[in-house]
N, C-alpha and C positions, 0 to 999 in steps of 0.2 A: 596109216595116215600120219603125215610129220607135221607138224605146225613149219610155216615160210619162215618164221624170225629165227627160227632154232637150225633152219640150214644156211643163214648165212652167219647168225651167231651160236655158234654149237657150244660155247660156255655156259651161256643161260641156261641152256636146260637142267642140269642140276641144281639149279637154285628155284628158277619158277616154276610151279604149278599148271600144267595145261591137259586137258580133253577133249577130244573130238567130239564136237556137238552140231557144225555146222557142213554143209556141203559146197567144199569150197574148191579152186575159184571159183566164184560166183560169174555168169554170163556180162560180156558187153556185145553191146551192139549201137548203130547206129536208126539214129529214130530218123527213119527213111522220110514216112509219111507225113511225120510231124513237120519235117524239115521243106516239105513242097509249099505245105501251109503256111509258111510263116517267112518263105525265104532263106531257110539259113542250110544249107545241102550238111555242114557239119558237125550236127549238135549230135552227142552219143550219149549212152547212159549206162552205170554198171547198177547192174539188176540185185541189190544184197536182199531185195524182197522174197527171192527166190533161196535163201542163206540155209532155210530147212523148211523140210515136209514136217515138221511139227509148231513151229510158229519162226516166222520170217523176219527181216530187217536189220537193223543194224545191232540190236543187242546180242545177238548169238556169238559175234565176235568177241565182244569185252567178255562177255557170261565162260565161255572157253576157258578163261584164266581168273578169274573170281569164283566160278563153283569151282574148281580144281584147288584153288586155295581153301576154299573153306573143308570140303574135305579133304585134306592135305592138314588141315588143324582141328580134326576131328568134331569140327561143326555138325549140328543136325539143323538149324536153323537159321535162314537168312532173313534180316531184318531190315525192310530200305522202304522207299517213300517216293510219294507221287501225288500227282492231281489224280481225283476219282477214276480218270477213265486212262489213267498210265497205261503205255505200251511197255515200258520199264517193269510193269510191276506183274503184266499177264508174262512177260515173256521169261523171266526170273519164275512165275511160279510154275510154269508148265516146262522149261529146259531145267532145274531144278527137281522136280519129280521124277523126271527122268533117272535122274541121279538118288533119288532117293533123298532128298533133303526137303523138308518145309520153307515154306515162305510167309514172313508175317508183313503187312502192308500198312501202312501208317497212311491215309490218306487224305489229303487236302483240298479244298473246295476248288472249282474250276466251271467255267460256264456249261449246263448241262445238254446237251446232245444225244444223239443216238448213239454216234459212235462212245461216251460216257456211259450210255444205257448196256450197249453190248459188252463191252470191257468189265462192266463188275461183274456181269453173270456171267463171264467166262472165267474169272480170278474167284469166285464162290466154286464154279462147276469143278474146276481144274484144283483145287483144295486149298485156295490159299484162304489164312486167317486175315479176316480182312479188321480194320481198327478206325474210323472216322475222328478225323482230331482237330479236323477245319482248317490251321491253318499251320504257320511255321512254330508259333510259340506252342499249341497241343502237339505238336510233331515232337518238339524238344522233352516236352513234357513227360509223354508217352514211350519215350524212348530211355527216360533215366530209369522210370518205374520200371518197365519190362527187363530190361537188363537188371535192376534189383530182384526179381521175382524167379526170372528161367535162366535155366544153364543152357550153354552151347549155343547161343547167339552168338551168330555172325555178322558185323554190323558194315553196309551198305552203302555209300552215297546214292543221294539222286541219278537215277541216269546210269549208273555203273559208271560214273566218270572218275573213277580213281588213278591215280598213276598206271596200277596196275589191271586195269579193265580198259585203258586204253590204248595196251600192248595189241589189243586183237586189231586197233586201225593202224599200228605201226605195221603191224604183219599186211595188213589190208594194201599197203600204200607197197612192200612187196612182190605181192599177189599182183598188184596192177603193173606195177612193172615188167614181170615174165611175160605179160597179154602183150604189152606195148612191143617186145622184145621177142615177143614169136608174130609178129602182123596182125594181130587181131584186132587194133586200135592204133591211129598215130596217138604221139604222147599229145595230150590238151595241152593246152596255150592255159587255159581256166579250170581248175576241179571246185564245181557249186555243190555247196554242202549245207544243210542243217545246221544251226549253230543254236543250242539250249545249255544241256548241261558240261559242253564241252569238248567232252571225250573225244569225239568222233572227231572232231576239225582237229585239236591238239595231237591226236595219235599219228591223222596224215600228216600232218606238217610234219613232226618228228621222220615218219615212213617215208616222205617222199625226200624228203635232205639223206638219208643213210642210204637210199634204193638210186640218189644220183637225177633225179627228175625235177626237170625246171620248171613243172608248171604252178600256177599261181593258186591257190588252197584259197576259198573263198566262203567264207559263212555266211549265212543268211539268219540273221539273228532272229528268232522265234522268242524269246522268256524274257522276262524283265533284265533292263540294261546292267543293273545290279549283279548279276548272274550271270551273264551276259555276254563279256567284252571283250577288245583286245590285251590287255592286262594282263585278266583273270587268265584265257585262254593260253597267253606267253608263260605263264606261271605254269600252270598246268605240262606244258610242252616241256619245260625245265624239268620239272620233277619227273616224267618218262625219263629224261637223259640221266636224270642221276641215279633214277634205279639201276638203268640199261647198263651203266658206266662201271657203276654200284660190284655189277656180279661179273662181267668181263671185260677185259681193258682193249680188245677188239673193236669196242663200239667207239667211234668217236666223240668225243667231248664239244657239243655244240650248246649254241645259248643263242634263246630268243626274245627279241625285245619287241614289246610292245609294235612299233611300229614293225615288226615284220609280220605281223598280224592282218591280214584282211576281213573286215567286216561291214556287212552293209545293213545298216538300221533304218530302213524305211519301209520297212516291210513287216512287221511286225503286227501293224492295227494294236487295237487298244489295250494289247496284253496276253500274255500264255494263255491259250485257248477260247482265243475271240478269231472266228471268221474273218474273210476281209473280201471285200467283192472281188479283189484283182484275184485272189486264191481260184476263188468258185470259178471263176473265166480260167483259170489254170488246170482248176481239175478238169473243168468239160473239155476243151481243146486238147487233152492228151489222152481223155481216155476215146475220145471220139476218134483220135486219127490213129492211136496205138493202143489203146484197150488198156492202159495202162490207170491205175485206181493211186489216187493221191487220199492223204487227209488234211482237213481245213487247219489241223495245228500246228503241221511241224510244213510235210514235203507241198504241202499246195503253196504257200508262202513262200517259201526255197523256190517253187519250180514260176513261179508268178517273179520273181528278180530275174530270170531266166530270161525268160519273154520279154520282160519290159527291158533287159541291157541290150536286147536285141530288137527289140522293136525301134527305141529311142537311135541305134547305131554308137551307143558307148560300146559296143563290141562289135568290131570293123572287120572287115577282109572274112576269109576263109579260116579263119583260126580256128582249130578243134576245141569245141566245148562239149566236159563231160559233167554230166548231172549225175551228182550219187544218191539215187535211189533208196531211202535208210528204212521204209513202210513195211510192214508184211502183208503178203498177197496169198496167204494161207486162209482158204476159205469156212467159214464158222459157221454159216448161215443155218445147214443145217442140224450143226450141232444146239446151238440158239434155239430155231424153233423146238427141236423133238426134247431135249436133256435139259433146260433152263426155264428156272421159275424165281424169280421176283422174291415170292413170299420165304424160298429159302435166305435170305440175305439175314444178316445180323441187324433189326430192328433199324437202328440208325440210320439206315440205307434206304428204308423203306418210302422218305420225300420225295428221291427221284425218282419215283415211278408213278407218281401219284398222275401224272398224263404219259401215255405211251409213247415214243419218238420213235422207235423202230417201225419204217415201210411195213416190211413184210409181218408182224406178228399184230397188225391191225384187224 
């Protein structure tokens, strides 16, 4: 298997670090049924939920070139951070194992949930060392100590949104290109996307300017505006180019400025990891007409801007609209029930459980 960035820029490979971890391209299709319901014949979606049979979504792409770095600098230990029920931080510890490498998790309070409750006992089951720090200032904290104390930490951003963990949606924003270019999709007019820790919107934008595609990169901001923005996001999209530019002079020299950012903040509700009713109207309507499984933090939010640009008619005519799917749809349930217990957790952990929020272990 080749990595897409490395066939159109075959210079990089000798400088960056990468691993097949994910099953790629990922599928698109058009959401036929969804589209009867709501009027719109052409709304499509690329499925990256489907990204691997060992855990799904958008992380498997950055993780490809960040554990390949770290072991590449003979790391045994990756060190990054999240709200309790991080998808970032299950999915770094279990494609990480894979590879043989530890995962230490630094985790930050966030409003608790089921989906909160399933996520720690799968980042306990799956072997990560898990560390409760509450919030960004124990995060800091925690992280000078640790690196004083162990060797071979590997240090993380949130999100895998580093320059270089966001090489896997430059590749991504490739990858959609060949589909678009063998019939499998017209190009979107619109690609709706997750907007949190970045990565994912800054890699497309970079991906779809080098792959030659006009369509318009559009975030749906999820995390505090702080974190957030069109700015930060343009920032972010720079620093890919200067890597990209960095190791081979094939890549072209592009800069993005703030306003060539799209982002839409009114979709958020009251903060990272607060429900919003238009979300939960989002996730029933799609899994009901496509079986398709959203979550209340990131893709219900993303897929609720969807619906309401279309319902309202600020998205007119026939214009192909593609929804990037970033969720995994890799099922735990019964790992959850049979393999997972509570009391295993590191003490700290032990408040959110003190009422049970998972349906099925009632």
């Amino acid at each position: 298997m080749e990595c897409v960035l490395f066939d159109k820029y075959p210079g990089l490979k000798k400088h960056i670090a990468w691993v097949p971890l994910g099953s790629f391209p990922t599928p698109v299709r058009r959401l036929a049924k969804l589209g009867e319901e709501i009027g719109c014949r052409n709304i499509w979606i690329k499925e990256d939920d489907k990204s691997s049979e060992y855990y799904g979504g958008n992380k498997v792409r950055k993780l490809e070139f960040i554990l390949a770095d770290a072991l590449r600098k003979k790391k045994r230990t990756i060190l990054t951070y999240g709200g309790l029920g991080t998808n970032h931080g299950l999915a770094t510890t279990i494609h990480g194992k894979r590879l043989g490498l530890k995962t230490l998790l630094l985790l930050v309070d966030q409003p608790l949930t089921d989906h909160v409750q399933k996520n720690l006992l799968l980042c306990q089951h799956f072997g990560a060392q898990l560390c409760y720090v509450r919030n960004t200032i124990g995060a800091a904290l925690n992280t000078i100590r640790h690196f004083l104390t162990k060797t071979a930490l590997y240090y993380l951003p949130p999100g895998g949104s580093s320059p270089l963990g966001s090489l896997g949606f430059v590749a991504a924003a490739l990858e959609l290109k060949r589909q678009i270019d063998a019939g499998e999709l017209p190009e979107p007019k619109y690609i709706f996307v997750a907007l949190g820790s970045k990565g994912t919107m800054a890699g497309l934008l970079v991906g779809s300017r080098l792959a030659g595609l006009d369509s318009k990169i559009v975030g749906v901001r999820v995390a505090y505006t702080w974190l957030a923005n069109e700015r930060s996001t343009a920032r972010l999209a720079n620093k890919i180019i200067s890597l990209l530019t960095g190791y081979d002079e094939a890549v072209p020299t592009i800069r993005f400025k703030e306003e060539d950012v799209s982002v839409l903040h009114d979709y958020c509700g009251k903060g990272y990891g607060f429900a919003t009713s238009e979300g939960k109207e989002a996730m029933e309507i799609l899994n009901t007409t496509e079986s398709i499984r959203l979550d209340l933090t990131y893709t219900a939010k993303t897929f609720a801007a969807v619906l309401d640009l279309i319902k309202s008619g600020k998205i007119q005519g026939d214009a192909p609209i593609l929804y990037w799917h970033t969720y995994n749809s890799v099922d735990f349930t019964r790992t959850i029930k049979q393999e997972c217990d509570c009391r295993q957790l590191p003490k700290s952990f032990h408040r959110f459980f003190e009422a049970n929020l998972i349906p099925y272990l009632q």
